[in-house]
N, CA, C, O and CB atoms as a CASP TS submission, in Angstrom:
PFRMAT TS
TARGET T0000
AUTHOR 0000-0000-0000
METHOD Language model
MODEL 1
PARENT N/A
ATOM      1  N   UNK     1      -5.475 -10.489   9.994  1.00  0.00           N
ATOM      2  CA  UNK     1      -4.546 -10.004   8.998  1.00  0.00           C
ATOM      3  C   UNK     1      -5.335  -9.680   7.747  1.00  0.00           C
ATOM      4  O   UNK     1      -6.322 -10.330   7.401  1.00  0.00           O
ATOM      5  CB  UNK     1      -3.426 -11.038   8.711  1.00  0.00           C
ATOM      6  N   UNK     2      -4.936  -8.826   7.205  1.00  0.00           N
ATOM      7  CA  UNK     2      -5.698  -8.087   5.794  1.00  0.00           C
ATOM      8  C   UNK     2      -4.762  -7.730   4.815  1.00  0.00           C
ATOM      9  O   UNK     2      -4.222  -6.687   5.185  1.00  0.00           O
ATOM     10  CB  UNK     2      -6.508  -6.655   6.083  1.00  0.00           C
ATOM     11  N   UNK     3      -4.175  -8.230   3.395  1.00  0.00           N
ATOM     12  CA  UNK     3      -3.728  -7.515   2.572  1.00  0.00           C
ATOM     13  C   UNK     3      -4.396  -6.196   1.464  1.00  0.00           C
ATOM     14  O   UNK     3      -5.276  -6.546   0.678  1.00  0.00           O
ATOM     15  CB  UNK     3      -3.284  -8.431   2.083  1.00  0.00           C
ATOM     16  N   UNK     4      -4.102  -5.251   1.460  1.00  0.00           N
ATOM     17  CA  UNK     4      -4.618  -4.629   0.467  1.00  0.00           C
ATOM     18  C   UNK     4      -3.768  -4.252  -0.740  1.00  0.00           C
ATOM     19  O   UNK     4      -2.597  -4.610  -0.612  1.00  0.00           O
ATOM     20  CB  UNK     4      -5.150  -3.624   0.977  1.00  0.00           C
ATOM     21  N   UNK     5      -4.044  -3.639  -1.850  1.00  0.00           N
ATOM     22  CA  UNK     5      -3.438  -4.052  -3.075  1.00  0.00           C
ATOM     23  C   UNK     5      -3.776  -2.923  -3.932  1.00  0.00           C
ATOM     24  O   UNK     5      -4.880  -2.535  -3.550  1.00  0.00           O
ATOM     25  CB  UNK     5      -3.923  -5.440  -3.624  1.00  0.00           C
ATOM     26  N   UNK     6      -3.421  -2.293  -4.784  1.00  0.00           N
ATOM     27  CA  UNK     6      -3.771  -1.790  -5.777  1.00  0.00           C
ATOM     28  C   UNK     6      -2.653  -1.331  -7.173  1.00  0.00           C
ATOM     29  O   UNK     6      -1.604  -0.703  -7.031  1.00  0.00           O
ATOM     30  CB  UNK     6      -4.432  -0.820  -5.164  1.00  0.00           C
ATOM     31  N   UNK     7      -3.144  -1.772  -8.323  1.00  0.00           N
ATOM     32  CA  UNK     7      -1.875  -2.088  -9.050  1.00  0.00           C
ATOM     33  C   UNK     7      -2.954  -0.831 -10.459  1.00  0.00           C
ATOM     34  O   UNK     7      -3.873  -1.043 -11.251  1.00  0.00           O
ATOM     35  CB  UNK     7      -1.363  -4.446  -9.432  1.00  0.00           C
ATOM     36  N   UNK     8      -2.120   0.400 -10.069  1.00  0.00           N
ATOM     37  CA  UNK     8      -2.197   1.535 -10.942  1.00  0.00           C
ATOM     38  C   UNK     8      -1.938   2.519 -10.391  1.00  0.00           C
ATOM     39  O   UNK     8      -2.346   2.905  -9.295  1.00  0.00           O
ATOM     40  CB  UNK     8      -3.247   1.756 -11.520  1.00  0.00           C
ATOM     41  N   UNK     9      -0.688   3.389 -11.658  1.00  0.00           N
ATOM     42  CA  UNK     9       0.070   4.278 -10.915  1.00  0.00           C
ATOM     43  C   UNK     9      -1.241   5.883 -11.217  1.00  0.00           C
ATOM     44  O   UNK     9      -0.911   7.068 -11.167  1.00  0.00           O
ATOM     45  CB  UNK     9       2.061   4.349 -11.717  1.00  0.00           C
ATOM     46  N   UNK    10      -2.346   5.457 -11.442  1.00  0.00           N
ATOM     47  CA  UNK    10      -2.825   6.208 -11.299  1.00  0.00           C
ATOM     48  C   UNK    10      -3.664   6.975  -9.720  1.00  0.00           C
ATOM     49  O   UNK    10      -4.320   8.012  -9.618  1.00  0.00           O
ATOM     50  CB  UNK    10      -3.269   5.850 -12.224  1.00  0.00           C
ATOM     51  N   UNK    11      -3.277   5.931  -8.669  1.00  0.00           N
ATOM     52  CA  UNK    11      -3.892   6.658  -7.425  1.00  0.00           C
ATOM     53  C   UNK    11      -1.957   6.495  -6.947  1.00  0.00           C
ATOM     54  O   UNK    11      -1.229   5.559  -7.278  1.00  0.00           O
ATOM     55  CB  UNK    11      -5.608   5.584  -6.215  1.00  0.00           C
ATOM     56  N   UNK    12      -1.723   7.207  -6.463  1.00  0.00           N
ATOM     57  CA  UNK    12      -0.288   7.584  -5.559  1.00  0.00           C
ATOM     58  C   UNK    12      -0.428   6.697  -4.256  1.00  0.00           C
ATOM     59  O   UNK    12      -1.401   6.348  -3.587  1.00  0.00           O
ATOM     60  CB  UNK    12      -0.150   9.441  -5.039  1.00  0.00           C
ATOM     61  N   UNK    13       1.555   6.370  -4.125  1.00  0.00           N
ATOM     62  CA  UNK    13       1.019   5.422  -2.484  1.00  0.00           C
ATOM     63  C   UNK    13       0.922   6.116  -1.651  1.00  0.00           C
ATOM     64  O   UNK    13       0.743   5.471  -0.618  1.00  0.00           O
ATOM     65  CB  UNK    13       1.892   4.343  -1.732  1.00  0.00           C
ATOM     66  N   UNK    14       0.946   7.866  -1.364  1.00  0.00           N
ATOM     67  CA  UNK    14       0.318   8.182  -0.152  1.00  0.00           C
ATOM     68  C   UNK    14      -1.305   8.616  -0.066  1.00  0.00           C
ATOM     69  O   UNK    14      -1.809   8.764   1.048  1.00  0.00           O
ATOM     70  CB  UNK    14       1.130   9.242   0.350  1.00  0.00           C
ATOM     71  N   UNK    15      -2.052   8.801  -1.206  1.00  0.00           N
ATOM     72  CA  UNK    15      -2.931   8.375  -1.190  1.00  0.00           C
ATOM     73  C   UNK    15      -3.613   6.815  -0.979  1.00  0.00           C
ATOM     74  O   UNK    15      -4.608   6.725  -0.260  1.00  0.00           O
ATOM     75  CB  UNK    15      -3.024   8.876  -1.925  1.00  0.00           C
ATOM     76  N   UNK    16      -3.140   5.791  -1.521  1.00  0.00           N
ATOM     77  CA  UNK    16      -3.103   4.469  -1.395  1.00  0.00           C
ATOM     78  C   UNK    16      -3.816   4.472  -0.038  1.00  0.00           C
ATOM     79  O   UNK    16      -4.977   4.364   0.357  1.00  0.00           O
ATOM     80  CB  UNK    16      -1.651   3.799  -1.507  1.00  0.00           C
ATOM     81  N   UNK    17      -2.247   4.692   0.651  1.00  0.00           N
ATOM     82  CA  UNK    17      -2.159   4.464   2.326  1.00  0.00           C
ATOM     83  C   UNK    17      -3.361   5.020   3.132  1.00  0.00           C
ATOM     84  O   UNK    17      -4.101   4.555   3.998  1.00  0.00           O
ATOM     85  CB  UNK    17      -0.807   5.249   2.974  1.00  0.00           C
ATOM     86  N   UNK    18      -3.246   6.266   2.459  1.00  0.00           N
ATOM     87  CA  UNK    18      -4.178   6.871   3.391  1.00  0.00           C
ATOM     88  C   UNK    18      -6.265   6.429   3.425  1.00  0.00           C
ATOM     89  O   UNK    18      -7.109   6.442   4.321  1.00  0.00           O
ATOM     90  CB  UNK    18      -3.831   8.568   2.926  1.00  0.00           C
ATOM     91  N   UNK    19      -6.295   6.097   1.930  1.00  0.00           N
ATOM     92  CA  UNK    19      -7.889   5.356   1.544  1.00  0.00           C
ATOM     93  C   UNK    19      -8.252   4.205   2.508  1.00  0.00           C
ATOM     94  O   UNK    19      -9.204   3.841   3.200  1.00  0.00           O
ATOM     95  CB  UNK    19      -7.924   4.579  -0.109  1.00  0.00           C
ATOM     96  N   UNK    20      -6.808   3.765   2.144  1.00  0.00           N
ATOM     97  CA  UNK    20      -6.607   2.215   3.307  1.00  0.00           C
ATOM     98  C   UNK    20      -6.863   2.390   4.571  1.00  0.00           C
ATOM     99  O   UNK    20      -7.464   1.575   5.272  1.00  0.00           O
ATOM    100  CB  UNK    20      -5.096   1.562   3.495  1.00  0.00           C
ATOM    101  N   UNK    21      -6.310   3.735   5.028  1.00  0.00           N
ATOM    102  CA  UNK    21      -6.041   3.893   6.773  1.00  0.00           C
ATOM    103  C   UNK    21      -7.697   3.754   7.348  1.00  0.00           C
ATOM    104  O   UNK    21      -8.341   3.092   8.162  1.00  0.00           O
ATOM    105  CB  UNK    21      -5.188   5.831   7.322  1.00  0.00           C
ATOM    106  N   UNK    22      -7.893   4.826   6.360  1.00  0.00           N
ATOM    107  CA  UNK    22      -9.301   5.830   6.289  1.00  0.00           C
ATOM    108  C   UNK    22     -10.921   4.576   6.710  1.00  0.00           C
ATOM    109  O   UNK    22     -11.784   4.484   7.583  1.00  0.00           O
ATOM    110  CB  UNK    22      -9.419   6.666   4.044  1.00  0.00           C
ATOM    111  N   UNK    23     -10.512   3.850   5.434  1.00  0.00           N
ATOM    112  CA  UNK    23     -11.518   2.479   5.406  1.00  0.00           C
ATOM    113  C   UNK    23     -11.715   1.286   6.461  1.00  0.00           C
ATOM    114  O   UNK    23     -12.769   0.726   6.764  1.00  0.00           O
ATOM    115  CB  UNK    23     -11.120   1.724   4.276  1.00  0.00           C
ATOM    116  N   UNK    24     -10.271   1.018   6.994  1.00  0.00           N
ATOM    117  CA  UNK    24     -10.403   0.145   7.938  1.00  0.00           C
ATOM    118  C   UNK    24     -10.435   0.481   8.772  1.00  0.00           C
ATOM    119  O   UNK    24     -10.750  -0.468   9.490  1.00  0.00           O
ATOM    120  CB  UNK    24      -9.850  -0.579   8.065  1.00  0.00           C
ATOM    121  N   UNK    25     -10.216   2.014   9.813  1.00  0.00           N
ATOM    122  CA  UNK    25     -10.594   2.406  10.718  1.00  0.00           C
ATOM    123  C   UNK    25      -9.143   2.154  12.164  1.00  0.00           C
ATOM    124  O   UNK    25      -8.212   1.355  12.260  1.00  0.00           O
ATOM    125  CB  UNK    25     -12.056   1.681  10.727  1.00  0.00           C
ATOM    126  N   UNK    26      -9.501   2.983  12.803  1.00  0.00           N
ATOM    127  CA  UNK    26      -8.759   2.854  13.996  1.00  0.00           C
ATOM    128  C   UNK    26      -8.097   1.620  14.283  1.00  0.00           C
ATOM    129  O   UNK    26      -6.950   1.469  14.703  1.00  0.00           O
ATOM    130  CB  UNK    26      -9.531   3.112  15.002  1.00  0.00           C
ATOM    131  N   UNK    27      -9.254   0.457  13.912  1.00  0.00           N
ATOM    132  CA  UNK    27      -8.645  -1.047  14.624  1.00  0.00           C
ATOM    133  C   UNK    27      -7.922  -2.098  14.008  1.00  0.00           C
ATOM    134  O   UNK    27      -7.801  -3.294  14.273  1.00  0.00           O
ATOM    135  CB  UNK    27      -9.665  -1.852  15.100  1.00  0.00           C
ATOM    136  N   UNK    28      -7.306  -1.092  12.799  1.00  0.00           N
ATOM    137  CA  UNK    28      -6.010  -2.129  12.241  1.00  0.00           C
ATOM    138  C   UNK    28      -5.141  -0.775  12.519  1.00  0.00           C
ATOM    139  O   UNK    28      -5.290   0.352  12.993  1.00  0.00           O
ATOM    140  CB  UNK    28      -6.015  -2.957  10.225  1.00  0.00           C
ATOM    141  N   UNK    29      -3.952  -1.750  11.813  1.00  0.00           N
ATOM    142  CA  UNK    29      -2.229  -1.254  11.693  1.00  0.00           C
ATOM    143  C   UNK    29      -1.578  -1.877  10.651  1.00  0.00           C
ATOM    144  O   UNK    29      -1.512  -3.081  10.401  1.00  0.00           O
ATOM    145  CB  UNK    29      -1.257  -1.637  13.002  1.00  0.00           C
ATOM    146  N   UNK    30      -1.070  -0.870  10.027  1.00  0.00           N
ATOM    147  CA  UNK    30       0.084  -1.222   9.230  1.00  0.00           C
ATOM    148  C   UNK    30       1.223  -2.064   9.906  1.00  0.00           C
ATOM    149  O   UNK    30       2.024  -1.632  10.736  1.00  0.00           O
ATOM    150  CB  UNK    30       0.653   0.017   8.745  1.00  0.00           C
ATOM    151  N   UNK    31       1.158  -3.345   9.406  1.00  0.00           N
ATOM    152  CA  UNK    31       2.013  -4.172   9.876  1.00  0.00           C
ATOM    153  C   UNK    31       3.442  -4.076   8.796  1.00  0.00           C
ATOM    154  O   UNK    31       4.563  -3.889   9.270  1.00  0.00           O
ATOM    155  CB  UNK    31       1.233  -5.625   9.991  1.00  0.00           C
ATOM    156  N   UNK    32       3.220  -4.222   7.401  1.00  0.00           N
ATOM    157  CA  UNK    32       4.167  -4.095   6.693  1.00  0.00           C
ATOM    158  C   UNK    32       3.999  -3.474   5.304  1.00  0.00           C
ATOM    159  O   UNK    32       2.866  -3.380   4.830  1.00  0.00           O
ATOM    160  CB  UNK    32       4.642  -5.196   6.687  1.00  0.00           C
ATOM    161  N   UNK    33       5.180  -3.001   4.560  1.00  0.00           N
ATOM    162  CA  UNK    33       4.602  -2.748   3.334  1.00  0.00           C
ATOM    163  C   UNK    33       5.343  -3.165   2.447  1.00  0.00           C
ATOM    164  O   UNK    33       6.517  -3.010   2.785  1.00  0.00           O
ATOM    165  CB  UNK    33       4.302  -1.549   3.086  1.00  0.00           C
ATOM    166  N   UNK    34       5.182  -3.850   0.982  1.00  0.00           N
ATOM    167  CA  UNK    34       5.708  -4.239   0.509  1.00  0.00           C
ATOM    168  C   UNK    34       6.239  -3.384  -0.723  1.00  0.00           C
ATOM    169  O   UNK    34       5.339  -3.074  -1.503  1.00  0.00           O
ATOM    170  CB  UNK    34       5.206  -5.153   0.523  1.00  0.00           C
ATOM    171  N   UNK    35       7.478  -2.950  -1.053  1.00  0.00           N
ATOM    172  CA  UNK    35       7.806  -2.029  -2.030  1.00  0.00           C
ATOM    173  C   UNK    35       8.241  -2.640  -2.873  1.00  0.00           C
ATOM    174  O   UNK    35       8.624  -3.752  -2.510  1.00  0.00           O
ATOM    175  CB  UNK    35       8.559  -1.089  -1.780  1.00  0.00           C
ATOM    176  N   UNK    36       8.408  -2.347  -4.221  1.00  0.00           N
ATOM    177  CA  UNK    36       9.063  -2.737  -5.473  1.00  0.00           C
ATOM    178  C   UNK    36      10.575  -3.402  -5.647  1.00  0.00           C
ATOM    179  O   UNK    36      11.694  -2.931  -5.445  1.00  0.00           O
ATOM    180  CB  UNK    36       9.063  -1.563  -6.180  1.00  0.00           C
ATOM    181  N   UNK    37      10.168  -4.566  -6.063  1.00  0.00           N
ATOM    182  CA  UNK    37      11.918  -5.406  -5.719  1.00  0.00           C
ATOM    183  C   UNK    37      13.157  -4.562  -6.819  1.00  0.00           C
ATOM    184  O   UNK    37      13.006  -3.670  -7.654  1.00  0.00           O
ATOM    185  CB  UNK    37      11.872  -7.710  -6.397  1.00  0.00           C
ATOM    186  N   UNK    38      14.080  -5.134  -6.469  1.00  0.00           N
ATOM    187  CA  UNK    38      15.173  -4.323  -6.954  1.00  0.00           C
ATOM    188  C   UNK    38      14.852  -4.273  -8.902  1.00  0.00           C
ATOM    189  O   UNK    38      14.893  -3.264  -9.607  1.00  0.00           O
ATOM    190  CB  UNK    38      16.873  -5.221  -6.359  1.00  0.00           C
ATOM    191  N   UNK    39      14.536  -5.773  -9.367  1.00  0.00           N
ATOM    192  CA  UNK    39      14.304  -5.586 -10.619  1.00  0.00           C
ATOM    193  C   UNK    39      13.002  -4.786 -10.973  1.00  0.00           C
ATOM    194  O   UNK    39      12.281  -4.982 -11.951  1.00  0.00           O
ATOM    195  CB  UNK    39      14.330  -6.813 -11.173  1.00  0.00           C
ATOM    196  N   UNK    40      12.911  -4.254 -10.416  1.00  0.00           N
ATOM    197  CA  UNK    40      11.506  -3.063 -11.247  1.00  0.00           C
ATOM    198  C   UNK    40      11.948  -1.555 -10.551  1.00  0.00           C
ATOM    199  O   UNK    40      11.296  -0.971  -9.685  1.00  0.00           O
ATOM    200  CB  UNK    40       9.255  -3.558 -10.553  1.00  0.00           C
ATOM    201  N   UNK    41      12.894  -1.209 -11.003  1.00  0.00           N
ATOM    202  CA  UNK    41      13.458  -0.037 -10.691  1.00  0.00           C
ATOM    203  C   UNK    41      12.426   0.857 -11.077  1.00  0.00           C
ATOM    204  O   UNK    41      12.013   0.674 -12.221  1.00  0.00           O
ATOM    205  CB  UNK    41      14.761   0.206 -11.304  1.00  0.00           C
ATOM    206  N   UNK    42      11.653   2.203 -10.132  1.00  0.00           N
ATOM    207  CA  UNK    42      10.623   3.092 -10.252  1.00  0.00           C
ATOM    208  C   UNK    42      11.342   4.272 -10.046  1.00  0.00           C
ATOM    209  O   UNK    42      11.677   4.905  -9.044  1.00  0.00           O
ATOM    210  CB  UNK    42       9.461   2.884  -9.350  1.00  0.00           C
ATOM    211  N   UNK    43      11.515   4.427 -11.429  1.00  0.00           N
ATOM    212  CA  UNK    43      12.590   5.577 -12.047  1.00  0.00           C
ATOM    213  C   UNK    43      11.629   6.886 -12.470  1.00  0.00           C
ATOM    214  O   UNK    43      12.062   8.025 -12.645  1.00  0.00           O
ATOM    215  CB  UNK    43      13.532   4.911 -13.632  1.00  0.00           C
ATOM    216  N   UNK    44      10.300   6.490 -12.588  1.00  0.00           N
ATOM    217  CA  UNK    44       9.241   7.909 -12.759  1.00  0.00           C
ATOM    218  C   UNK    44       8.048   7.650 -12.135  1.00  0.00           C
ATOM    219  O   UNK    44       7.624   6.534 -11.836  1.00  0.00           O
ATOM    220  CB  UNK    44       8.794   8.351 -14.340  1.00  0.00           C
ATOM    221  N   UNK    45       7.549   8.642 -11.958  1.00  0.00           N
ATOM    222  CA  UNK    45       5.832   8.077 -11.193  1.00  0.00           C
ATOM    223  C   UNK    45       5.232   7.073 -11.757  1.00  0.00           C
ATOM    224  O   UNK    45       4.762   6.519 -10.763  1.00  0.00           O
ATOM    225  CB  UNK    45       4.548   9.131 -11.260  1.00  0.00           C
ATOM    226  N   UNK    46       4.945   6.508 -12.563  1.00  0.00           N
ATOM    227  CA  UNK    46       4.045   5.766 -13.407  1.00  0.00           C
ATOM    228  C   UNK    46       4.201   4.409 -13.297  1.00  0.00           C
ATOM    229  O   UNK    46       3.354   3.569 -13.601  1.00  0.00           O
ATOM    230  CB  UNK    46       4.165   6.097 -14.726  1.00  0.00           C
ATOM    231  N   UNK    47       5.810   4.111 -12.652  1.00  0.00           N
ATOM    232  CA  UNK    47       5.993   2.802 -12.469  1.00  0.00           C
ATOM    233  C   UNK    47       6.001   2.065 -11.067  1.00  0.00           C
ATOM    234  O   UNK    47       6.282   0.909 -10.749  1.00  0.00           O
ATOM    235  CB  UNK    47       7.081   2.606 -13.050  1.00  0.00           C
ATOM    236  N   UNK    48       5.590   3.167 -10.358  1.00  0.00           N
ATOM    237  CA  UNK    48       5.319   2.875  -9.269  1.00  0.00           C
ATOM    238  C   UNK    48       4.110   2.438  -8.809  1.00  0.00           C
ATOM    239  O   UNK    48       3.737   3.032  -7.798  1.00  0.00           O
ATOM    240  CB  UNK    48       5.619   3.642  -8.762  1.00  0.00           C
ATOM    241  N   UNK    49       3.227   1.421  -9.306  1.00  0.00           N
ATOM    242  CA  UNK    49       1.905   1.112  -9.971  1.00  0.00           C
ATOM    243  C   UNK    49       1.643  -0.036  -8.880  1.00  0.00           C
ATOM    244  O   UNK    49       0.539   0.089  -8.351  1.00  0.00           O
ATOM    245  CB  UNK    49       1.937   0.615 -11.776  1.00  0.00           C
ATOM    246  N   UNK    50       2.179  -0.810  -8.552  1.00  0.00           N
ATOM    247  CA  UNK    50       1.701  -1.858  -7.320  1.00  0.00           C
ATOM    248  C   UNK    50       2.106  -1.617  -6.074  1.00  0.00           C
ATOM    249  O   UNK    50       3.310  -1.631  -5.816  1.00  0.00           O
ATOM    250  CB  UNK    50       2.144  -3.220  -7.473  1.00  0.00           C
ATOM    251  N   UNK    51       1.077  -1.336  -5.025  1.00  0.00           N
ATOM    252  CA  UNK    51       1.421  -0.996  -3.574  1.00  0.00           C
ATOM    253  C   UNK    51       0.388  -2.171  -3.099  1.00  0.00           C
ATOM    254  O   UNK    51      -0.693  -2.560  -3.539  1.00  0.00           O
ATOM    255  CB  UNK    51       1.087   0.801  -2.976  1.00  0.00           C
ATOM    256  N   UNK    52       1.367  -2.631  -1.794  1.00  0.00           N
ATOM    257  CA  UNK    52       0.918  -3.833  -1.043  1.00  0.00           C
ATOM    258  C   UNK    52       0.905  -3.105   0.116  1.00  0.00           C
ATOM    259  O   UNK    52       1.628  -2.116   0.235  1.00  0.00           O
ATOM    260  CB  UNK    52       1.800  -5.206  -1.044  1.00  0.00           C
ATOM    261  N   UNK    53       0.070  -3.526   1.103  1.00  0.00           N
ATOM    262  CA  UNK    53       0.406  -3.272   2.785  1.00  0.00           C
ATOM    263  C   UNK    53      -0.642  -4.356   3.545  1.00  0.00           C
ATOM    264  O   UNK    53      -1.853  -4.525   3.402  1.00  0.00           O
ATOM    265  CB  UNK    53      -0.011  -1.365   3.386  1.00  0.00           C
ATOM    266  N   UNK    54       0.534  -5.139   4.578  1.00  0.00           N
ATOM    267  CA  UNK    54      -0.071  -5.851   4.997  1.00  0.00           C
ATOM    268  C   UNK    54      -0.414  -5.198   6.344  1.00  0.00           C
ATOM    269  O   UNK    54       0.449  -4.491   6.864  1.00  0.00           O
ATOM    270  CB  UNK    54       0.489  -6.999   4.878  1.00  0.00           C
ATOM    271  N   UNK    55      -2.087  -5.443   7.211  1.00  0.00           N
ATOM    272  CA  UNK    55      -2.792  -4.754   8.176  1.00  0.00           C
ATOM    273  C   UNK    55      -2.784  -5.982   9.101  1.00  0.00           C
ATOM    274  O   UNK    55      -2.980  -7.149   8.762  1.00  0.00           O
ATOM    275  CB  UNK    55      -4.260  -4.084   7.724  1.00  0.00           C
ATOM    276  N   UNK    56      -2.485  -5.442  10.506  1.00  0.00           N
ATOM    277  CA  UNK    56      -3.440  -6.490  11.395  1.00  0.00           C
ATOM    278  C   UNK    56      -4.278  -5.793  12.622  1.00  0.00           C
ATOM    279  O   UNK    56      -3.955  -4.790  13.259  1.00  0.00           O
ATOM    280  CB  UNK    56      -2.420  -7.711  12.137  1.00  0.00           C
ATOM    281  N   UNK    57      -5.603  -6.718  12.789  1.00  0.00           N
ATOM    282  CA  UNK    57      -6.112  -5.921  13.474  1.00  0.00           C
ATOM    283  C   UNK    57      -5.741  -5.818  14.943  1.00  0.00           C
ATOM    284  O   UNK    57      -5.490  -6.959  15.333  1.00  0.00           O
ATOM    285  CB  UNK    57      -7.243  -6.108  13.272  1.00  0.00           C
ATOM    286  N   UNK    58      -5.547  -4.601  16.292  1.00  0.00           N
ATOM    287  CA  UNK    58      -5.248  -4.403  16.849  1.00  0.00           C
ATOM    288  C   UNK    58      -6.541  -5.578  18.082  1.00  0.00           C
ATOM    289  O   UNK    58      -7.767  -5.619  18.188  1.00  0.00           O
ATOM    290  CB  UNK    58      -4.902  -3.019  16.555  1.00  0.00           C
ATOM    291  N   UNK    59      -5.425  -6.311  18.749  1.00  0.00           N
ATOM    292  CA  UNK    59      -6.295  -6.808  19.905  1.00  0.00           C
ATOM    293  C   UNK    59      -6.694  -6.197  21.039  1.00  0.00           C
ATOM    294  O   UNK    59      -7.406  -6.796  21.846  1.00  0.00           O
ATOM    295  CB  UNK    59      -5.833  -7.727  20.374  1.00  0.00           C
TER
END
């Protein structure tokens, strides 16, 4: 299992995702992702600043 993290709305989460995919290679998976709880409403790009995704590696 691997969390990755990055807290600035300056890289986008489909970039995020994709650096992530890119780096760990074929032999993980997006197991989950964690999005912004209800109290941090991401009402413009900028606040959309912490992306979580938890990976596991494929057996």
């Amino acid at each position: 299992m691997l969390v990755a993290a990055c807290c600035t709305s300056r890289i986008e989460r489909s970039q995020f995702d994709k650096v992530v995919a890119e780096t760990l290679g074929p032999g993980f998976e997006r197991e989950t992702v964690i999005t912004p709880e209800i109290d941090h409403p991401v009402g413009f790009p900028q606040a959309d600043y912490l992306k979580i995704g938890w990976y596991r590696k494929r057996a």
